[in-house]
C-alpha positions as CSV (number, residue, x, y, z in Angstrom):
1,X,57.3,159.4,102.5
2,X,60.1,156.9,103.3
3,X,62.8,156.8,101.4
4,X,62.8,152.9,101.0
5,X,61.1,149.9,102.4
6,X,61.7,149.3,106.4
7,X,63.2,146.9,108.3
8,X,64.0,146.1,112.1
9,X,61.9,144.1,114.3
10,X,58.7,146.1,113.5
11,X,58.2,144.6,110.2
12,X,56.9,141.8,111.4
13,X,55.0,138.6,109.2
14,X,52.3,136.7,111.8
15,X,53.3,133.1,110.5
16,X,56.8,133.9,111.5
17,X,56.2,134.6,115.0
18,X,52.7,131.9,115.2
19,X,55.6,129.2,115.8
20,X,57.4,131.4,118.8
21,X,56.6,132.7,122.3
22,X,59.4,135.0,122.9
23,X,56.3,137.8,122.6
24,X,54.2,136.1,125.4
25,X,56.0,137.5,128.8
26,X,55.0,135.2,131.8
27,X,54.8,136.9,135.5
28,X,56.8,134.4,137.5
29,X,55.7,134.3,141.5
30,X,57.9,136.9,142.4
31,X,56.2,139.6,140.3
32,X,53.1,138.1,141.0
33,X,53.6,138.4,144.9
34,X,55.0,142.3,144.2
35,X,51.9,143.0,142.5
36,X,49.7,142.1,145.5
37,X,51.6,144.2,148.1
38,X,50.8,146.9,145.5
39,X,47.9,146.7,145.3
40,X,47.6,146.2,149.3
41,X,49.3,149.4,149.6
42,X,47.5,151.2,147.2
43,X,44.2,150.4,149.1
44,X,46.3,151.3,152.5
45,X,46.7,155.0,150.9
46,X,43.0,155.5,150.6
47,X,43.5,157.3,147.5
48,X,41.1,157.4,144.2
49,X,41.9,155.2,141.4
50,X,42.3,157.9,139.1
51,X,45.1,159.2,141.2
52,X,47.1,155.8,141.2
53,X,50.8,156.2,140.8
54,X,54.2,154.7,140.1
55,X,54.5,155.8,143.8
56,X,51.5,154.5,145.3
57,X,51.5,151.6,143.0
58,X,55.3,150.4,144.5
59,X,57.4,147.8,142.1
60,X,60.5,147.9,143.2
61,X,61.9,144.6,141.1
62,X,59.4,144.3,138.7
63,X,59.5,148.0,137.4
64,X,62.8,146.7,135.7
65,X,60.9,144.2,133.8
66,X,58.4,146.4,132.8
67,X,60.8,148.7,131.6
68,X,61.9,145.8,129.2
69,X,58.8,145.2,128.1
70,X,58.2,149.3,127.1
71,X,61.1,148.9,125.3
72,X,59.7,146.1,123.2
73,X,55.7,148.1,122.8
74,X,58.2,151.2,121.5
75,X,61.1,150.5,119.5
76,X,61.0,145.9,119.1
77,X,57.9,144.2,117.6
78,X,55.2,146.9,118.6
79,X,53.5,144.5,121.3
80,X,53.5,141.9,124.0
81,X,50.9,140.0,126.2
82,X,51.8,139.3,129.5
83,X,50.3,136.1,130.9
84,X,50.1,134.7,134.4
85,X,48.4,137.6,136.4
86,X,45.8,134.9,138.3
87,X,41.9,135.9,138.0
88,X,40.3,133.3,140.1
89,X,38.5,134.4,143.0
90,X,39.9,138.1,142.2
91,X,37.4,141.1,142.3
92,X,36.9,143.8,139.6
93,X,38.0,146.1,141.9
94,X,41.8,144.1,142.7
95,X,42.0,143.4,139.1
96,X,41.8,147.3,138.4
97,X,43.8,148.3,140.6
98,X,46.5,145.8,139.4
99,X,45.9,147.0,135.4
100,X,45.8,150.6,136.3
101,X,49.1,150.3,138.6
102,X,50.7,148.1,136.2
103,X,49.6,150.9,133.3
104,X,50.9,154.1,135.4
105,X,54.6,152.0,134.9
106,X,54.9,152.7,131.1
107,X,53.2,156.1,131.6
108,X,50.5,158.5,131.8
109,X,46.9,157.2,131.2
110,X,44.4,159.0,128.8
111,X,40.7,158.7,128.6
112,X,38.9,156.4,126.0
113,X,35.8,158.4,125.8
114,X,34.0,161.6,126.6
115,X,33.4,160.8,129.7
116,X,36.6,160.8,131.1
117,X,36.9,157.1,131.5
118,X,40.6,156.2,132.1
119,X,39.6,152.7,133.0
120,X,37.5,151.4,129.4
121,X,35.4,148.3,129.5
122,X,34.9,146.5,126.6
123,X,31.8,144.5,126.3
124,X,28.7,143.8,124.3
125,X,26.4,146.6,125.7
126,X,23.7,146.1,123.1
127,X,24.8,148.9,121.0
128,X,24.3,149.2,117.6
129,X,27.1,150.8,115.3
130,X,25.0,152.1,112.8
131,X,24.7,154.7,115.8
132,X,26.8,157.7,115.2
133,X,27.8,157.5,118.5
134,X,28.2,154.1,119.3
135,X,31.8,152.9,118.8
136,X,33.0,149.2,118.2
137,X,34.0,148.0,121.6
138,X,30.4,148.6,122.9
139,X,29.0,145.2,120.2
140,X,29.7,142.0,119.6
141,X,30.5,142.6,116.1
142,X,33.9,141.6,114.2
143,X,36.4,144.6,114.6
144,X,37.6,146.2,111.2
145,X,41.5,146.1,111.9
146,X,41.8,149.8,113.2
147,X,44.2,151.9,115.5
148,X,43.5,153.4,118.9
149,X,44.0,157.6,119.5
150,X,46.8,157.1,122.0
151,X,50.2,155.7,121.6
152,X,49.5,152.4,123.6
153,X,46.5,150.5,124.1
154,X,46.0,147.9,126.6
155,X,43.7,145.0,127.4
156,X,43.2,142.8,130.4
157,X,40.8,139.9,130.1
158,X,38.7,139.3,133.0
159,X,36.3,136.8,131.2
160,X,36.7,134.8,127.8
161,X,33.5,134.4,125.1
162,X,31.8,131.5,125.1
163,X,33.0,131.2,121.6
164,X,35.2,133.8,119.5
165,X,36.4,136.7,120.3
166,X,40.3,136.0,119.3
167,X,42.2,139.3,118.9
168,X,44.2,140.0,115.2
169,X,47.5,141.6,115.3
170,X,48.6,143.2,112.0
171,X,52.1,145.5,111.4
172,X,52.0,148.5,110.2
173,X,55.1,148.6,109.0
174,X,54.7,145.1,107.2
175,X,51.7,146.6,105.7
176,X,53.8,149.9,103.8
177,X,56.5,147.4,103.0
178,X,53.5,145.0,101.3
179,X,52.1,148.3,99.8
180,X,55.3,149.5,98.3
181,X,56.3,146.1,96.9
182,X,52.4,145.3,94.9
183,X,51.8,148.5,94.2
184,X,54.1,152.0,94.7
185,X,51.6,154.4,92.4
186,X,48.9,154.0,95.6
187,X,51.8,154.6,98.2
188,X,51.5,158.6,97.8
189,X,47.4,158.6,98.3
190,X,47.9,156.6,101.8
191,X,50.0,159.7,103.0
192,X,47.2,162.4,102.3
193,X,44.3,163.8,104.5
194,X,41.2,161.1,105.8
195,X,38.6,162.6,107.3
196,X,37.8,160.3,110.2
197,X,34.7,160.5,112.1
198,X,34.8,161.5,116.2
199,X,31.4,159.2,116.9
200,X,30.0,162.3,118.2
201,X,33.0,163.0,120.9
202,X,33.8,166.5,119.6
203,X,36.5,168.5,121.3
204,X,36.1,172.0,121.9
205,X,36.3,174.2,118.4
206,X,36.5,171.3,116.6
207,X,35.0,169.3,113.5
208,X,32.7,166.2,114.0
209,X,35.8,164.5,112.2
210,X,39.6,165.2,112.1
211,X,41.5,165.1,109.3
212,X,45.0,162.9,108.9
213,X,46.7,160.7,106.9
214,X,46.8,157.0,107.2
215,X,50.5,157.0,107.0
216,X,52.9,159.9,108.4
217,X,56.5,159.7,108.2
218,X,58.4,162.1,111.0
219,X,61.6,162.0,112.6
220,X,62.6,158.7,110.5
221,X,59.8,157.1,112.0
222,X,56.6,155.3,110.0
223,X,53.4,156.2,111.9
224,X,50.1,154.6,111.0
225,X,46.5,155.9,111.9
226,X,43.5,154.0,110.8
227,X,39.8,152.6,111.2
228,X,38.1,152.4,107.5
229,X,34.2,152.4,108.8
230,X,35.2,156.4,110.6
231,X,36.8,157.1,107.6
232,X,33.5,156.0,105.4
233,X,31.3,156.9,108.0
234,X,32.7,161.0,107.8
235,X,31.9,160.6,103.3
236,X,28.4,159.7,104.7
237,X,27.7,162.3,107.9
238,X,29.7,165.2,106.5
239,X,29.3,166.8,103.1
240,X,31.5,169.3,104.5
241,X,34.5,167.0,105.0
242,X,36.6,166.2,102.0
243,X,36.0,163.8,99.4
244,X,38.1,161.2,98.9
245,X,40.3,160.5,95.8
246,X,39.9,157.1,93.6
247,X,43.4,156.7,95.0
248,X,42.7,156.7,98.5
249,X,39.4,154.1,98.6
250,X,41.9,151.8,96.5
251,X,44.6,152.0,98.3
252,X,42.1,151.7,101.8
253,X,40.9,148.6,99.8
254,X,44.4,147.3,99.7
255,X,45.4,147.9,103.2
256,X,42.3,145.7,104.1
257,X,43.2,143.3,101.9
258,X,46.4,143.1,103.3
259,X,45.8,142.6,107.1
260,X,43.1,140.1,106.8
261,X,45.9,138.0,104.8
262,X,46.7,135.1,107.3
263,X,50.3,135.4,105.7
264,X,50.5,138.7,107.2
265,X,48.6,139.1,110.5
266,X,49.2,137.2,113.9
267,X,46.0,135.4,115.6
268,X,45.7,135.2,119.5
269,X,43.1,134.4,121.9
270,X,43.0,135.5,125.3
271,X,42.8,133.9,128.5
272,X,41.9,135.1,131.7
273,X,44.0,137.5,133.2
274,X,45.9,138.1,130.1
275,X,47.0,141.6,129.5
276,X,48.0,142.3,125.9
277,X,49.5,146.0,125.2
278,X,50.2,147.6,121.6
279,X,52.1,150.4,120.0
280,X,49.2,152.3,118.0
281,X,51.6,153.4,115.5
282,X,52.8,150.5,114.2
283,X,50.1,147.8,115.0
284,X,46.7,147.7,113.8
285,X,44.6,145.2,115.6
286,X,41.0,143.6,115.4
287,X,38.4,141.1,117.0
288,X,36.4,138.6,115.7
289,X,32.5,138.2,116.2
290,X,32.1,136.1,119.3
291,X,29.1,134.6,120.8
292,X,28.8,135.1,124.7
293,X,27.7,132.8,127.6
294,X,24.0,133.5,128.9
295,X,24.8,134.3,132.4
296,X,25.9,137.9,132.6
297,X,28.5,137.2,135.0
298,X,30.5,135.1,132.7
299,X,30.0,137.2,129.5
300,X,33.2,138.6,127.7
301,X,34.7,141.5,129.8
302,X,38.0,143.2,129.5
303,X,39.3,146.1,131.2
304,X,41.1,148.7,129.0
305,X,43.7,151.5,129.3
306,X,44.8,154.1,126.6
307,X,48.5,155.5,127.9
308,X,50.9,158.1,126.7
309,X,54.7,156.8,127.7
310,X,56.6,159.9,128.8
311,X,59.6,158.5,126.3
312,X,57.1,157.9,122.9
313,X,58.0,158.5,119.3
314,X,58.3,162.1,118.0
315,X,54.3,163.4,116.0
316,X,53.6,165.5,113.6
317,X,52.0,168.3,114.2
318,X,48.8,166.9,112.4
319,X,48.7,164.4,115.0
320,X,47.3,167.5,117.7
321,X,43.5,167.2,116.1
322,X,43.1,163.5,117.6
323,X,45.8,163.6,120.3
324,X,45.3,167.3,121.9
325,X,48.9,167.5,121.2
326,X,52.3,165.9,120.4
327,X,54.0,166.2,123.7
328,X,55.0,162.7,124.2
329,X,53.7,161.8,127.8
330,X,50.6,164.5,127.1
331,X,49.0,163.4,124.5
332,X,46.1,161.3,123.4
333,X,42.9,160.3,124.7
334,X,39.6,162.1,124.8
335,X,38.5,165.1,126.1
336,X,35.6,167.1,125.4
337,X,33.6,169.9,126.9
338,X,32.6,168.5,130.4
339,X,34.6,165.9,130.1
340,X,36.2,164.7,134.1
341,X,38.8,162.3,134.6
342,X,37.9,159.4,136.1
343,X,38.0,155.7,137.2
344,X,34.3,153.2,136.7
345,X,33.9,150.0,137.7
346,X,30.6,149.6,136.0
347,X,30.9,148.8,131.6
């Protein structure tokens, strides 16, 4: 455990920053001119999306701001959106490219499901979570505040709700500092083993569920890990997974109560073409319930990307059951047997 409450620009209170913009980075027409000849001269390579590079992907001025903006997602506040990219008249197809480019800048990207998808789509499919293998983005439903199983998470907005939908923004770090201040005895339960459910996207010679605290502190860093309805949904599938302590419902109880605290979470809501990116391990994030337009082509759509930076935070080793490893760079995503990298256009 830590050895005291933490400070530093990742404990972060949303009402504080509500009344600033300093997070919101706006693409000016310079970057926004660089980013089409990118994406020009990514078509003129003829190569596959899932092979898109820093190289074939060129930035030669904006690479320095995305650098900045790394910087910020790893060691500032533990996010940023980035507003300005335009969407009108722009095709799935140019708007991937663009996200996929602009992802390959701050690092390698990982799948976000079994089926190799390095591209994610998340949109109201129909699905129904009391599936065991149908997992969040695929509904319209509120999303419990939860963390992603790669170090950064991104999302590009290609079409808005017709109502709701905003995106919740909670820091981890804010949240142990909350914890430690009400109540210190439940501190200690938040750093032992949750089994979390896989939603039926089983590595190799592994478990239906992984086991990991919500908490890990490594290399004087505070970690966080956590989506409640896996942990409760591996009690339920899995009489072979461990039970958890009185301790460790109370203190999940707590957590929740915590990030859905206005005084302590940041609200957003998207427009199109903005791309917001977090830092897994110190933000937890949500949605709200939102109610979509009737015409399929305007319904709620945004493109998503799960990436490992080459220069992210030192794991612990109990990390390797979700991630496939700690090697920062090489780590995260999802890959099961049969599982093949690739790039889909269709959600």
């Amino acid at each position: 455990m830590p050895p005291g409450a933490i400070s530093g620009p990742s404990a972060w209170y949303g009402p504080e920053l509500a009344g600033r913009s300093d997070w919101i980075w706006r693409l000016d027409g310079r970057d926004i001119d660089e980013i089409e000849s990118a994406i020009a001269h990514f078509r003129s390579t003829g190569l596959p999306m899932e092979s898109i590079g820093r190289d074939s992907f060129p930035l030669p001025v904006l690479s320095a701001k995305l650098e900045r903006m790394l910087g910020e997602i790893l060691d500032g506040r533990g996010f940023v959106l980035v507003r300005g990219f335009p969407m009108e008249g722009r095709d799935i197809t140019s708007a991937a490219i663009a996200y996929l480019g602009l992802g390959r800048h701050f690092g390698t990207l990982r799948s976000s499901n079994g089926k190799g998808h390095l591209l994610g789509h998340v949109k109201d499919v129909g699905a129904d979570i009391k599936d065991g293998n149908t997992r969040f983005y695929q509904t319209n439903r509120r999303l419990e505040y939860h963390t992603d199983s790669a170090d950064i998470v991104g999302l590009l907005c290609l079409q808005t709700a017709r109502s709701g939908g905003e995106s919740f923004l909670a820091s981890s770090v804010t949240v142990y500092n909350e914890i430690r201040r009400r109540r210190p005895d439940l501190l200690p339960a938040a750093f032992l083993p949750f089994p979390t459910d896989r939603r039926g996207e089983v590595p190799e010679g592994m478990n239906p569920w992984f086991d990991i605290p919500i908490f890990n502190w490594h290399a004087g860093k505070l970690s966080g890990i956590y989506l409640r309805h896996y942990i409760e949904e591996a009690q339920r599938r899995f009489p072979a997974a461990r039970r958890l302590s009185a301790a460790q419902i109370e203190v999940m109880d707590l957590i929740d109560e915590l990030v859905n605290d206005p005084a302590i979470h940041l609200q957003m809501a998207f427009e199109r073409g903005d791309m917001q990116f977090l830092h897994n391990h110190q933000i937890l994030h949500s949605r709200n319930d939102f109610e979509n337009w009737p015409e399929p082509e305007r319904q709620r759509h945004l493109l998503r990307l799960w990436i490992a930076p080459p220069g992210g935070r030192p794991l612990p080793d109990v990390y390797a059951a979700r991630y496939g490893g700690t090697t920062p760079g090489d780590r995260g995503g999802i890959i099961v047997p049969g599982t093949r990298l690739s790039v889909s256009l269709a959600a």
